[in-house]
C-alpha positions, -999 to +999 in steps of 0.1 A: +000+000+000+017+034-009+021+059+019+003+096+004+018+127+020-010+154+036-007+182+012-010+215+038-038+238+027-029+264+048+007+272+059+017+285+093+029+319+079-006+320+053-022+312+076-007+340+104-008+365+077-048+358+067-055+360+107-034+394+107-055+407+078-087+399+091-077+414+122-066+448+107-103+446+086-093+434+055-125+419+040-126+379+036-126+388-002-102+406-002-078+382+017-092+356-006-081+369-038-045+374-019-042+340-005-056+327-040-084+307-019-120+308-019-140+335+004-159+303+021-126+286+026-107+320+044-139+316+063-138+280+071-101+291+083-109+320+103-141+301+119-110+271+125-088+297+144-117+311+164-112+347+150-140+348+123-169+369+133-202+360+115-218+398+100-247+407+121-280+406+097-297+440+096-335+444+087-345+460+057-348+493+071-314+490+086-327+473+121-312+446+138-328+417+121-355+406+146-376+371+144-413+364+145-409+344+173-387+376+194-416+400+178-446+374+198-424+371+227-421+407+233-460+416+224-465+389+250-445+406+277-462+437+273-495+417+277-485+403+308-496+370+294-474+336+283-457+338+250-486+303+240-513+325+245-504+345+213-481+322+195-505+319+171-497+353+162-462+338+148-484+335+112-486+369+108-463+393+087-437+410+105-447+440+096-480+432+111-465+423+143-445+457+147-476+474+138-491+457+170-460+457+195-460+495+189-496+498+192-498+481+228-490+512+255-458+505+277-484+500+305-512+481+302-536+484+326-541+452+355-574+436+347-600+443+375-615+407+385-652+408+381-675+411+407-693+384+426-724+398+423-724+407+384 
């Protein structure tokens, strides 16, 4: 059986000099076109090292990306009721669900428990 040598991807000074460059803020494509790798694979590398920082998503009108299942959570909380008694609302657009998160005043008021005699 013939022995096959490991060819090395990544060398100990490519691979210093991609962490350095990252580092300084060098975009992965950048660094990818000068190490003559892919973006995915200067990411794989990165991720590897523990350096690589995944980009933080931002909503279409710049927001931090939120999901519908955050959006019910917090329209639950102002409520004052469990996040089940409105999952349902999890269907609707998120647009929709903004629309009623800002609708609901900071303070809701406490119900008042009925009467006996009513």
């Amino acid at each position: 059986m013939k022995a096959t040598k490991k060819v090395e991807n990544y060398t100990v000074e490519l691979t210093a000099k991609v962490k350095a460059d990252y580092a300084a803020g060098v975009s992965v494509d950048d660094i990818a076109k000068v190490a003559q790798k892919t973006p995915r694979s200067i990411i794989a590398k990165l991720s590897r090292e523990g350096v690589y920082q995944k980009k933080e998503y931002t909503a279409k009108d710049g927001t931090k990306a939120e999901s519908k299942a955050s959006l019910v959570e917090k329209i639950a909380e102002k409520l004052g009721v469990a996040a089940e008694v409105v999952g349902s609302l999890e269907s609707a657009t998120k647009q929709a669900l903004k629309l009623v998160f800002s609708a609901i005043p900071a303070e809701v008021p406490a119900k008042v428990p009925a009467e006996a005699g009513e």
